[in-house]
Z-matrix of the N, CA and C atoms (Angstrom, degrees):
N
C 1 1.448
C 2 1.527 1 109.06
N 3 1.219 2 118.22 1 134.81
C 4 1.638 3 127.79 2 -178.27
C 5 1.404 4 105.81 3 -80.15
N 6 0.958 5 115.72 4 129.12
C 7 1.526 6 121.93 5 163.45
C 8 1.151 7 135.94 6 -49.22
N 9 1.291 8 142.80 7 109.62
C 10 1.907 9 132.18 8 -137.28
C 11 1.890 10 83.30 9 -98.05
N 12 0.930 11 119.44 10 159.68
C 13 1.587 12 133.95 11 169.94
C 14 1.879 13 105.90 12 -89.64
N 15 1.002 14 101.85 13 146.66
C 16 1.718 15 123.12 14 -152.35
C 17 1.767 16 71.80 15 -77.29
N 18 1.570 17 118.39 16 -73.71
C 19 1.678 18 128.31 17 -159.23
C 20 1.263 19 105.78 18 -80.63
N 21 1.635 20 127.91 19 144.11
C 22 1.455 21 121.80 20 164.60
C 23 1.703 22 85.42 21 -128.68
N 24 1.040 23 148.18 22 -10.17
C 25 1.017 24 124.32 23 -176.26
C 26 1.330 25 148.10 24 82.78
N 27 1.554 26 91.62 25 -1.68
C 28 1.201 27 112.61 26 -163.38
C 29 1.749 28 111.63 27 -108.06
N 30 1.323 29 105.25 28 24.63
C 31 1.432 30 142.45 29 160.13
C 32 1.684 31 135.53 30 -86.70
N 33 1.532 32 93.10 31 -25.39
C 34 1.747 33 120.60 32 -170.20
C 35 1.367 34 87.42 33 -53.28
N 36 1.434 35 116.50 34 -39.31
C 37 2.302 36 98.93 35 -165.16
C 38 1.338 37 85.76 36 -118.52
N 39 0.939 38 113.01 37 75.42
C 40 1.948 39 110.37 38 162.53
C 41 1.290 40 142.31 39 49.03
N 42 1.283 41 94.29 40 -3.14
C 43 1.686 42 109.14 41 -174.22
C 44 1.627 43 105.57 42 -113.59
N 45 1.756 44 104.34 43 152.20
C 46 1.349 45 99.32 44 172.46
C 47 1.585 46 108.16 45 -139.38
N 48 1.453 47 129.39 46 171.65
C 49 1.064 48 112.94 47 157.54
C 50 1.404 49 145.27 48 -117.90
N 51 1.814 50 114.30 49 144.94
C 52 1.501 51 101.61 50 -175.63
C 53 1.478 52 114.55 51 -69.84
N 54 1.237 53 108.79 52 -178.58
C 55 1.584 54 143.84 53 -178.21
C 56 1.971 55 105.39 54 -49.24
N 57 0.969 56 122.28 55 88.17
C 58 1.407 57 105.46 56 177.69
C 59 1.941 58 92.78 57 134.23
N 60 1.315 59 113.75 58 -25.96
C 61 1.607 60 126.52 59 -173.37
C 62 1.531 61 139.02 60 86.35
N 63 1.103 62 102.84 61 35.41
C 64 1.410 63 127.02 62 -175.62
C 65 1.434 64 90.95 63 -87.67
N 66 1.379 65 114.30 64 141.85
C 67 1.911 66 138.91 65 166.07
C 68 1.073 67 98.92 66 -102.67
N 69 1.656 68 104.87 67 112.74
C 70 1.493 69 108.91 68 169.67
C 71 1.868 70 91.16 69 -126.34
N 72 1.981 71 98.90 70 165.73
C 73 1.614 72 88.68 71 165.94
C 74 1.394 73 102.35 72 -77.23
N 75 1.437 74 81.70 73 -175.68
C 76 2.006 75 102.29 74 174.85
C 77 1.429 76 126.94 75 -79.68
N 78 1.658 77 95.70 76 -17.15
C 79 1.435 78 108.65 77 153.87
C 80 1.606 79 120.25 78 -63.18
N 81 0.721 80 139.19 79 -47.09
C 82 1.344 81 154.77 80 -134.43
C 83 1.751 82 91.56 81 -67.99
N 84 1.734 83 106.32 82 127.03
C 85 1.735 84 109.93 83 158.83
C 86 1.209 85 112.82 84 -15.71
N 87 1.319 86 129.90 85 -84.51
C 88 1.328 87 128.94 86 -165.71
C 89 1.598 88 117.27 87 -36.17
N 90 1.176 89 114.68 88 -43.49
C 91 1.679 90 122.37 89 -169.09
C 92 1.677 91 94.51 90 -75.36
N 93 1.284 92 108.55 91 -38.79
C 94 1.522 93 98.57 92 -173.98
C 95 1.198 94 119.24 93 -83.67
N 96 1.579 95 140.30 94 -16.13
C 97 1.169 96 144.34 95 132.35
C 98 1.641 97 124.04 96 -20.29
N 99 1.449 98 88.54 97 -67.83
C 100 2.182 99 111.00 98 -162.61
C 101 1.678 100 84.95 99 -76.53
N 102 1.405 101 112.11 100 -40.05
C 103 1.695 102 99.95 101 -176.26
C 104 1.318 103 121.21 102 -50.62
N 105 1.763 104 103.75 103 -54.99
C 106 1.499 105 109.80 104 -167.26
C 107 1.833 106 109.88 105 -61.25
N 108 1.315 107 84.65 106 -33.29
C 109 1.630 108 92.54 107 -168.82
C 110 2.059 109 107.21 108 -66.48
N 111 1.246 110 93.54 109 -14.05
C 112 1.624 111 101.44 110 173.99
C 113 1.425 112 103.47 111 -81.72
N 114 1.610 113 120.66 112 -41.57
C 115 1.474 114 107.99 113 -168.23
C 116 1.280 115 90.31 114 -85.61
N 117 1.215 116 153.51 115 11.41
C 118 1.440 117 150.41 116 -166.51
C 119 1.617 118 79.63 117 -86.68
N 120 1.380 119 104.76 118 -75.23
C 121 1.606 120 120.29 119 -176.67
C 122 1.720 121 120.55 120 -27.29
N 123 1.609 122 108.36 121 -62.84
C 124 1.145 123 103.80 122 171.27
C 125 1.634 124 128.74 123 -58.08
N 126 1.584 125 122.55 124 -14.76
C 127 1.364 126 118.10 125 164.54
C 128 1.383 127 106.22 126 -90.67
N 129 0.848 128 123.78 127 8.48
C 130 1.590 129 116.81 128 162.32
C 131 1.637 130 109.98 129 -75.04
N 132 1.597 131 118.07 130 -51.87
C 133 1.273 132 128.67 131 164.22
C 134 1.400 133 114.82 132 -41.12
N 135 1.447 134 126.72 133 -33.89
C 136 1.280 135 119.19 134 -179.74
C 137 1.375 136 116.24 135 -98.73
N 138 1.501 137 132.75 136 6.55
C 139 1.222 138 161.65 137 -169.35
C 140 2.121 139 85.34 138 -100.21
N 141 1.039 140 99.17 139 -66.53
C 142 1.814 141 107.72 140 -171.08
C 143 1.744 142 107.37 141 -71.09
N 144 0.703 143 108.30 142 13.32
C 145 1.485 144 125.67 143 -165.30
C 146 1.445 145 123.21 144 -111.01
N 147 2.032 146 95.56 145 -46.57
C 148 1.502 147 125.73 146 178.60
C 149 1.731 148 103.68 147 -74.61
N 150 1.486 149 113.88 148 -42.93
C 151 1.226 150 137.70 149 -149.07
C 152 1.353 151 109.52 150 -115.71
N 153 1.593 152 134.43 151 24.50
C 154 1.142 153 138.63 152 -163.08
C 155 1.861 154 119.87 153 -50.14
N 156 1.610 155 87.85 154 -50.58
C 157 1.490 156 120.79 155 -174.34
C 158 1.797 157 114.61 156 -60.15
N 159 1.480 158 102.27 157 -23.92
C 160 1.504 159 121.55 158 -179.46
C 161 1.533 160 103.29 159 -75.03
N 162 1.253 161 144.60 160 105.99
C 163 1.288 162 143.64 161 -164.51
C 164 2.067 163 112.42 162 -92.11
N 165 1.625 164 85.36 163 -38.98
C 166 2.311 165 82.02 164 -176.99
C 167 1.428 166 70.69 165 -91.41
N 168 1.555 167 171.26 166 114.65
C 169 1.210 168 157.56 167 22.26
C 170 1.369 169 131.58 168 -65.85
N 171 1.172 170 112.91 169 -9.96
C 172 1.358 171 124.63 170 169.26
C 173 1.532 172 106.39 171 -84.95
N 174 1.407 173 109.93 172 -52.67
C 175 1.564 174 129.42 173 -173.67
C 176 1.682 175 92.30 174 -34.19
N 177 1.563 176 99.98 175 -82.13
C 178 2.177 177 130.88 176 -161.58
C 179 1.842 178 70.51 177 -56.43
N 180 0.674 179 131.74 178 -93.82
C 181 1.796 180 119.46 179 -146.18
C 182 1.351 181 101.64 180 -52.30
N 183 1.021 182 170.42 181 15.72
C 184 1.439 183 176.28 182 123.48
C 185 1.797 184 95.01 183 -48.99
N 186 1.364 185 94.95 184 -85.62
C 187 1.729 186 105.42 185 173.58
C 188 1.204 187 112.98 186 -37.32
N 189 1.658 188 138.50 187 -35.42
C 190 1.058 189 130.52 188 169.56
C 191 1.429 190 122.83 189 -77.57
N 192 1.047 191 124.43 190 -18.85
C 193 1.963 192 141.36 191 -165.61
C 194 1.365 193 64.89 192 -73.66
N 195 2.015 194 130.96 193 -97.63
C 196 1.194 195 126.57 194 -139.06
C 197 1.257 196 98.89 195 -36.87
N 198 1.191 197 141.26 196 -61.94
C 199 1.817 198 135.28 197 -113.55
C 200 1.772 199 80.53 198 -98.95
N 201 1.192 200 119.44 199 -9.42
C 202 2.015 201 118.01 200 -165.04
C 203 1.674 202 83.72 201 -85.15
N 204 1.285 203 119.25 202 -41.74
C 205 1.564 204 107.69 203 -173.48
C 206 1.352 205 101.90 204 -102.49
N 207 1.360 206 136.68 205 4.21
C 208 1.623 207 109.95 206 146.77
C 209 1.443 208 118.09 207 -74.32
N 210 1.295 209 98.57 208 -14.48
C 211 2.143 210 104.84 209 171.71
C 212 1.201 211 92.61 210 -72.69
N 213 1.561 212 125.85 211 -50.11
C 214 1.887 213 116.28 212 -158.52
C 215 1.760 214 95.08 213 -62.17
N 216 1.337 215 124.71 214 -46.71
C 217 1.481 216 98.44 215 -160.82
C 218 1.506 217 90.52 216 -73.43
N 219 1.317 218 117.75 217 -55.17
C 220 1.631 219 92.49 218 -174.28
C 221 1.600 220 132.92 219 -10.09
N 222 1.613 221 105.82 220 -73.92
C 223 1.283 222 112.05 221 176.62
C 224 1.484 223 108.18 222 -77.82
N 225 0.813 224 124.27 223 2.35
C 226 1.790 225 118.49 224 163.09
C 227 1.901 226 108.22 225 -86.89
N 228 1.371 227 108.06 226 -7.80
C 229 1.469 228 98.25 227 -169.21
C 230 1.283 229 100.26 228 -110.38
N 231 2.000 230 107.02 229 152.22
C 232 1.478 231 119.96 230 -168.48
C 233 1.236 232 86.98 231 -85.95
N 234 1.399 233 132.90 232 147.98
C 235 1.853 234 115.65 233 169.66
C 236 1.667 235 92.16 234 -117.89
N 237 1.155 236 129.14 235 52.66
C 238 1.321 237 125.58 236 -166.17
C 239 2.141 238 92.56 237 -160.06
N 240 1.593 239 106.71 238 7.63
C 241 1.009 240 128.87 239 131.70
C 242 1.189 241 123.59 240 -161.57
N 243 1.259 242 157.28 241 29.06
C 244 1.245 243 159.04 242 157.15
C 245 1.718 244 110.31 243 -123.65
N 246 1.650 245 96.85 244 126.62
C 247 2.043 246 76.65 245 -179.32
C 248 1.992 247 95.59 246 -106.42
N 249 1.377 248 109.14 247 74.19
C 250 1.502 249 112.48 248 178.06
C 251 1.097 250 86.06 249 -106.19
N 252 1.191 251 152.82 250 -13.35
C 253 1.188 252 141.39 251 170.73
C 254 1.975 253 112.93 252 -56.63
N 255 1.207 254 92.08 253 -55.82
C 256 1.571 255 110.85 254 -167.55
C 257 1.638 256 104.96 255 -69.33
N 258 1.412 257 106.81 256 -18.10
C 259 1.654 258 109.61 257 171.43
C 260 1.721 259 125.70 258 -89.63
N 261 1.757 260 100.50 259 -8.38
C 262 1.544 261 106.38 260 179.57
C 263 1.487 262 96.21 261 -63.78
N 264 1.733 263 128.03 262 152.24
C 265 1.715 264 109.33 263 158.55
C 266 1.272 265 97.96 264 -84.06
N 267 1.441 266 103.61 265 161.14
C 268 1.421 267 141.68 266 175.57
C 269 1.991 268 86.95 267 -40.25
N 270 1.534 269 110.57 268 149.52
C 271 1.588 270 106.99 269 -173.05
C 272 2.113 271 101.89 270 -89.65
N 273 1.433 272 129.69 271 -30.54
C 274 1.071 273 154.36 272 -138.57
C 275 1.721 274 88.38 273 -43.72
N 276 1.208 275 113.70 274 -66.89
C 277 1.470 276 95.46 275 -165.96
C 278 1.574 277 119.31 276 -64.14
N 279 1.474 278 119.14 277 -2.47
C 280 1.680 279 114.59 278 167.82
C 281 1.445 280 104.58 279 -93.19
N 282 1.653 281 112.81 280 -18.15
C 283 1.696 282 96.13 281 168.61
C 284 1.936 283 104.40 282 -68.98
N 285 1.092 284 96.12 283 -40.65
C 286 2.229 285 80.18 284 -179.90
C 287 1.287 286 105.40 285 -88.19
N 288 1.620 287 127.19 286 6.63
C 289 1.329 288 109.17 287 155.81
C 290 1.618 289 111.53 288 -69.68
N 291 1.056 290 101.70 289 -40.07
C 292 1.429 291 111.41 290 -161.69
C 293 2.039 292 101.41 291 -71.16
N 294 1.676 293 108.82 292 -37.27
C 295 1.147 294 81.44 293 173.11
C 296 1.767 295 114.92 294 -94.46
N 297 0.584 296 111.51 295 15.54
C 298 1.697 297 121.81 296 172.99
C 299 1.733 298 93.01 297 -70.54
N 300 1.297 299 104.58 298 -73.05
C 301 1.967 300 111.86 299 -163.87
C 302 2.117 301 95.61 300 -51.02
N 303 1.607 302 115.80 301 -55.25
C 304 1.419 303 119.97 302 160.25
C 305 1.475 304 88.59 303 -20.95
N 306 1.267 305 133.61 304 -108.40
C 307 1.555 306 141.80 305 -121.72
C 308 1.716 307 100.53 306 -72.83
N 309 1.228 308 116.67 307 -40.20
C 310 1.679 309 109.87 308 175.36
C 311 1.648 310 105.54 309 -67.23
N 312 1.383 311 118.51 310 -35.99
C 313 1.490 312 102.35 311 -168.38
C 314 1.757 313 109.75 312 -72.76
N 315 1.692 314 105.34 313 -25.09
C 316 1.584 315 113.16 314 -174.52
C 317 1.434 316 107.15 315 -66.49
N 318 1.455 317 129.29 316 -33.44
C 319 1.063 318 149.59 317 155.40
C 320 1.840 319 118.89 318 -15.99
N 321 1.165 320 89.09 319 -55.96
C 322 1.262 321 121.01 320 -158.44
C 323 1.504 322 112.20 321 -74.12
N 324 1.828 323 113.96 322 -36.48
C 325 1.182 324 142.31 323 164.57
C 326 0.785 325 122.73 324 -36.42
N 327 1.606 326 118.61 325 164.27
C 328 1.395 327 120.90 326 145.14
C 329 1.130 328 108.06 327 -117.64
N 330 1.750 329 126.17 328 139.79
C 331 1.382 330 135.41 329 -148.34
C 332 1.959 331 104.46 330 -57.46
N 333 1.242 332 97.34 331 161.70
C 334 1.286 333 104.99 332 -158.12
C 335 1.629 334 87.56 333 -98.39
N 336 1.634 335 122.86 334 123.41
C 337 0.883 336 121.79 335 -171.43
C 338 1.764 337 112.40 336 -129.26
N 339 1.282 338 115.40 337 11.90
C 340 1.609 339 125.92 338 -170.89
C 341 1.698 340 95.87 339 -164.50
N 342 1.638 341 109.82 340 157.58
C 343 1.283 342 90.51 341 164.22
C 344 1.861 343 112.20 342 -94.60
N 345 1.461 344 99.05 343 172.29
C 346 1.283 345 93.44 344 -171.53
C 347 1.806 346 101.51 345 -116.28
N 348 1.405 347 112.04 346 148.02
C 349 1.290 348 165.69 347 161.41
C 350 2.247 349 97.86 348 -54.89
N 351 1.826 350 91.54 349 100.62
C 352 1.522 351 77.16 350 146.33
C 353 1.564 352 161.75 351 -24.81
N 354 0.716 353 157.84 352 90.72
C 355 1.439 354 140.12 353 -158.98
C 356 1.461 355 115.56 354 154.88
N 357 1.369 356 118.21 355 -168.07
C 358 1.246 357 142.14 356 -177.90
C 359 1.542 358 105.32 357 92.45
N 360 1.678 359 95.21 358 -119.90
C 361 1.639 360 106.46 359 -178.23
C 362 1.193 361 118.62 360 -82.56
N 363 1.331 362 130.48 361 133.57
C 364 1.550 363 123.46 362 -178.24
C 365 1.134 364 135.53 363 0.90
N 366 1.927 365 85.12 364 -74.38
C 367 1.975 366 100.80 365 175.83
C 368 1.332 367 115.78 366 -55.21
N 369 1.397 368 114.72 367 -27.22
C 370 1.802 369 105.56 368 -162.18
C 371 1.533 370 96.39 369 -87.90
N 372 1.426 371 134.95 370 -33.54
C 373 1.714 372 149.75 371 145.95
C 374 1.678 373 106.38 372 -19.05
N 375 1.509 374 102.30 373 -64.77
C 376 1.658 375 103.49 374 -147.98
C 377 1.693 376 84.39 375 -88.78
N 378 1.210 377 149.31 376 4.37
C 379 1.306 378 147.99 377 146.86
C 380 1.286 379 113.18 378 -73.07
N 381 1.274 380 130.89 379 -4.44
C 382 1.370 381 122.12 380 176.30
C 383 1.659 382 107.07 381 -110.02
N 384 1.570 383 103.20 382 -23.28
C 385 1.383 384 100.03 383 157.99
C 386 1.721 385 132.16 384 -65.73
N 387 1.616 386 99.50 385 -39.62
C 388 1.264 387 81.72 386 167.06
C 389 1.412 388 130.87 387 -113.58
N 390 2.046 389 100.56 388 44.79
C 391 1.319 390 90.13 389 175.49
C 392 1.940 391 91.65 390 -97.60
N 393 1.418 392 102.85 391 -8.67
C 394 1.449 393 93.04 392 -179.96
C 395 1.747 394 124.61 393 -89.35
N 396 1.658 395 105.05 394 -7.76
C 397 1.230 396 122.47 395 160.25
C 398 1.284 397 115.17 396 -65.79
N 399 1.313 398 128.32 397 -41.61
C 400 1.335 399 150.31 398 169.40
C 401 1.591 400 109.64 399 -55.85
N 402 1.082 401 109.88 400 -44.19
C 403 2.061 402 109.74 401 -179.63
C 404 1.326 403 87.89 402 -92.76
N 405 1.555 404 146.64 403 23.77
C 406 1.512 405 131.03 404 174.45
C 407 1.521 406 83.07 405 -107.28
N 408 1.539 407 126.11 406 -63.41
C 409 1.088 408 133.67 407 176.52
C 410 1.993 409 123.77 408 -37.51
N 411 1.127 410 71.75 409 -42.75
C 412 1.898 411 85.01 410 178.82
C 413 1.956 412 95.38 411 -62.06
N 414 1.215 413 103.68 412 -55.68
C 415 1.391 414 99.43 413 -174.63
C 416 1.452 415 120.30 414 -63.75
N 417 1.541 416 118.58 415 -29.93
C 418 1.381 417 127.31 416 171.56
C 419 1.589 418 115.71 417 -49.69
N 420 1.495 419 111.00 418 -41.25
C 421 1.286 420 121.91 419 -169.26
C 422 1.239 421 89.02 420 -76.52
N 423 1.289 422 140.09 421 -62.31
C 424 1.219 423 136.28 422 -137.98
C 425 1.534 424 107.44 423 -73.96
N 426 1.459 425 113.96 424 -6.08
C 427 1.394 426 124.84 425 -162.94
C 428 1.160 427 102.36 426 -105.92
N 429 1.850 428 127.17 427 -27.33
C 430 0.988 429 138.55 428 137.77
C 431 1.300 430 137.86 429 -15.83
N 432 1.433 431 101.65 430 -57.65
C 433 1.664 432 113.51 431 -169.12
C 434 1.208 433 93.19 432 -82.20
N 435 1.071 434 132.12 433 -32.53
C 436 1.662 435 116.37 434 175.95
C 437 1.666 436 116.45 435 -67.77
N 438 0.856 437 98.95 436 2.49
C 439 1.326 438 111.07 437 165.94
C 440 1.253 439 137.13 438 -110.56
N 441 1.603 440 117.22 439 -33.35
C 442 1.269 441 130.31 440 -169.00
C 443 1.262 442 112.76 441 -156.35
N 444 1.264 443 133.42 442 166.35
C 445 1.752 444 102.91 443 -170.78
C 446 1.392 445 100.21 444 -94.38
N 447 1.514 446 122.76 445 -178.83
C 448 1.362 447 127.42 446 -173.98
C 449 1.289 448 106.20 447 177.42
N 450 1.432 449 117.43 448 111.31
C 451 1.297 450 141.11 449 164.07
C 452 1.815 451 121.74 450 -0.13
N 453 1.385 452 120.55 451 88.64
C 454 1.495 453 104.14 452 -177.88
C 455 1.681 454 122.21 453 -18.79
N 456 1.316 455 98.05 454 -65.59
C 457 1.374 456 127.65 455 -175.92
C 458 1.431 457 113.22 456 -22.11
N 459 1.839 458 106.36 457 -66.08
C 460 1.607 459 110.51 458 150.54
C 461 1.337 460 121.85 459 -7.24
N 462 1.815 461 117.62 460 -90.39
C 463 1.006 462 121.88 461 -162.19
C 464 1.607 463 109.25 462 -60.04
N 465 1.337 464 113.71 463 -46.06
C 466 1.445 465 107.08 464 173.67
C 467 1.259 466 126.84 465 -39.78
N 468 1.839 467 117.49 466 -50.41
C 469 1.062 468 108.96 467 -170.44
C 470 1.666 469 113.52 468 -65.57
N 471 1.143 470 107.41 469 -43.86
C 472 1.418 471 116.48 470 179.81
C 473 1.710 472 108.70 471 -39.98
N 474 1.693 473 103.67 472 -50.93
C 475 1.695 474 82.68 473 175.18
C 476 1.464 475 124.07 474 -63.34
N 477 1.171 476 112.06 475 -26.81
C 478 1.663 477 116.61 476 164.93
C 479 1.157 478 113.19 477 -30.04
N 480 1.352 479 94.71 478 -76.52
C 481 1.463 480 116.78 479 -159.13
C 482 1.714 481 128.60 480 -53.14
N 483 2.182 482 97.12 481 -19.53
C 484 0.989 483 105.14 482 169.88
C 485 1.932 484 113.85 483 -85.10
N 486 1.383 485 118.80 484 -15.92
C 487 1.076 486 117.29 485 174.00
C 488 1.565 487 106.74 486 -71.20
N 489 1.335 488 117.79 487 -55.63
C 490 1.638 489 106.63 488 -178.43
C 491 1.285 490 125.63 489 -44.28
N 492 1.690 491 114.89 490 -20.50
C 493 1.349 492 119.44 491 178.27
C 494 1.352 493 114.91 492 -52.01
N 495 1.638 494 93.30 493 -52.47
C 496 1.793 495 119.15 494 -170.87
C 497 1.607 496 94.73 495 -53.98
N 498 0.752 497 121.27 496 -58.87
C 499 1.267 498 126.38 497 -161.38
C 500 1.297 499 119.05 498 -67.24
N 501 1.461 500 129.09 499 -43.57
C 502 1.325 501 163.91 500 -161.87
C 503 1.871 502 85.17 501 -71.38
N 504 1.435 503 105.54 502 -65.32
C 505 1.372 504 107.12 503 -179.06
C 506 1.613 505 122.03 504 -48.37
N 507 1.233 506 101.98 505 -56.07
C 508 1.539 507 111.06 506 171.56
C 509 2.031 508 109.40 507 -42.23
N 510 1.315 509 101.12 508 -56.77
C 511 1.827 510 106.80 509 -177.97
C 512 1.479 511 93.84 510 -68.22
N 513 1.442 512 135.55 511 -41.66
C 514 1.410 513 101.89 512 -176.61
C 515 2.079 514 127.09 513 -83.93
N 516 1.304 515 94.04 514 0.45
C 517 1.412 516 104.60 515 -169.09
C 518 1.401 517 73.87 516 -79.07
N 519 1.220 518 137.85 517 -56.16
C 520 1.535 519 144.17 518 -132.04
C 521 2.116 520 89.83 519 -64.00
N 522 1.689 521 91.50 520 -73.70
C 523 1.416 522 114.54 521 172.07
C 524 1.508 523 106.64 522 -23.23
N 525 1.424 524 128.80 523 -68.77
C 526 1.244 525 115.50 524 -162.76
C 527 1.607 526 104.63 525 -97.83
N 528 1.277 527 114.45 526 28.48
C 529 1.345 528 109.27 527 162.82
C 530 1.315 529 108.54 528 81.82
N 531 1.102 530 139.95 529 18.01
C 532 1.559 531 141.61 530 -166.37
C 533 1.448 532 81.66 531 -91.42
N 534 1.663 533 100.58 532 156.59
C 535 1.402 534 103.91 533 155.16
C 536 1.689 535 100.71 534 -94.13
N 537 1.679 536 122.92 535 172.96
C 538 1.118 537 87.09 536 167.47
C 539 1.731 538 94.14 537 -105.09
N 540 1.471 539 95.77 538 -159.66
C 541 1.758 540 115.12 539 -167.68
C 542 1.473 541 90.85 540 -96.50
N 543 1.337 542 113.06 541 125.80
C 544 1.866 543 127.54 542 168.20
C 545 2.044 544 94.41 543 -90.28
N 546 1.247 545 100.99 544 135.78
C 547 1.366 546 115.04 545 158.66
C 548 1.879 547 102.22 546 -60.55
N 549 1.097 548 119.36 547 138.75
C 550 1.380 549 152.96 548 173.30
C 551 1.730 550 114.93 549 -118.21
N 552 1.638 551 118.58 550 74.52
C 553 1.221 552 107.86 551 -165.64
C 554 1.310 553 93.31 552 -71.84
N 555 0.998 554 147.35 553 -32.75
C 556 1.717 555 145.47 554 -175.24
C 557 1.647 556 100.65 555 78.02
N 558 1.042 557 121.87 556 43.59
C 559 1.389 558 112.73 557 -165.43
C 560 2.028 559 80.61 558 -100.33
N 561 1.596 560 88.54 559 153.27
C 562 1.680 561 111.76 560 -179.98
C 563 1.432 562 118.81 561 -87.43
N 564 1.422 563 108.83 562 116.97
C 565 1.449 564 103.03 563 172.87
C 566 1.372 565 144.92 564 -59.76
C-alpha cells in the first residue's frame, strides 16, 4: 500500500472535496455537519483518555468512535455520485445499543433530583463537553436534511448519543468519587 500524503492542497482557496468528488467550500452544510460530528469524535478520545482504568467505558466509546465516522462519511458523501452511502448499515441496533448502556448506567444511579452543573473530574467534565458537541452536531444534521437527504437513523442516533453523555457523566463522577455539582438557582423566596 502507498502512502497517501498528509497535504493535497486543495484547501489553499477554501474549498474541499466530498466523497464521490464534488468541490464544495468549507463553509458549506455538509462540512459543518461531518465536521462537528468529527470534533464530537475527538472528545470522545479525551473522555477514553480521562477514564482509561474504566474498562465497559472504554469498550461503548470505542463502539461509538466507529459508528461517529460511519455518520462522518455518510454526510461527507455525494450519493448523486458515490453509492458509499448505500453501503453504510442502517445505524438502528447502536441506537438501542446506546439506549440499552442509557438504562443499565441509570440503574446504577441515584435518581436525578436537581439539574447538574459541569464539572468535577475530567471524565465526568469532558462528557458534558461532548454531550454539548453532540446537540451542535444533532443540529448540523438536521440543517442538513433540509438540504439534502439524510438517513432518519442519523439524527436519532445523535439524540441518543447526547443523552448517554448526560448520563455517562453522572456514572463517571459517581466512579471516581466526585460528587457531582447541583445547580444552585439562588433564586429569592
Amino acid at each position: 500500500m502507498e502512502k497517501s500524503r498528509i497535504y493535497t492542497k486543495t484547501g489553499d482557496r477554501g474549498k474541499t472535496v466530498l466523497i464521490g468528488g464534488t468541490m464544495v467550500p468549507k463553509y458549506h452544510y455538509r462540512l459543518e455537519a461531518y465536521g462537528t460530528v468529527d470534533e464530537l469524535n475527538a472528545h470522545i478520545g479525551l473522555i477514553k483518555a480521562f477514564s482509561k482504568n474504566e474498562e465497559h467505558t472504554e469498550s461503548s466509546l470505542s463502539r461509538i468512535q466507529h459508528q461517529l465516522f460511519n455518520i462522518g462519511a455518510y454526510l461527507a458523501t455525494d450519493d448523486s455520485v458515490s453509492d458509499l452511502r448505500s453501503r453504510i448499515k442502517e445505524g438502528e441496533a447502536e441506537i438501542e445499543f446506546l439506549e440499552k448502556e442509557i438504562d443499565t448506567i441509570d440503574q446504577s444511579l441515584p435518581p436525578l433530583k436537581n439539574f447538574i452543573l459541569p464539572g468535577g473530574h475530567p471524565a465526568a467534565a469532558q462528557c458534558h463537553i461532548a454531550r454539548t458537541v453532540c446537540r451542535r452536531a444533532e443540529r448540523q444534521v438536521v440543517r442538513m436534511a433540509e438540504e439534502s437527504e439524510v438517513a432518519p437513523w442519523i439524527i436519532r442516533y445523535l439524540n441518543r448519543l447526547s443523552d448517554y453523555f448526560f448520563i455517562l457523566s453522572r456514572y463517571l463522577a459517581k466512579y471516581f468519587n466526585n460528587e457531582e455539582i447541583r445547580w444552585d438557582p439562588g433564586l429569592e423566596d
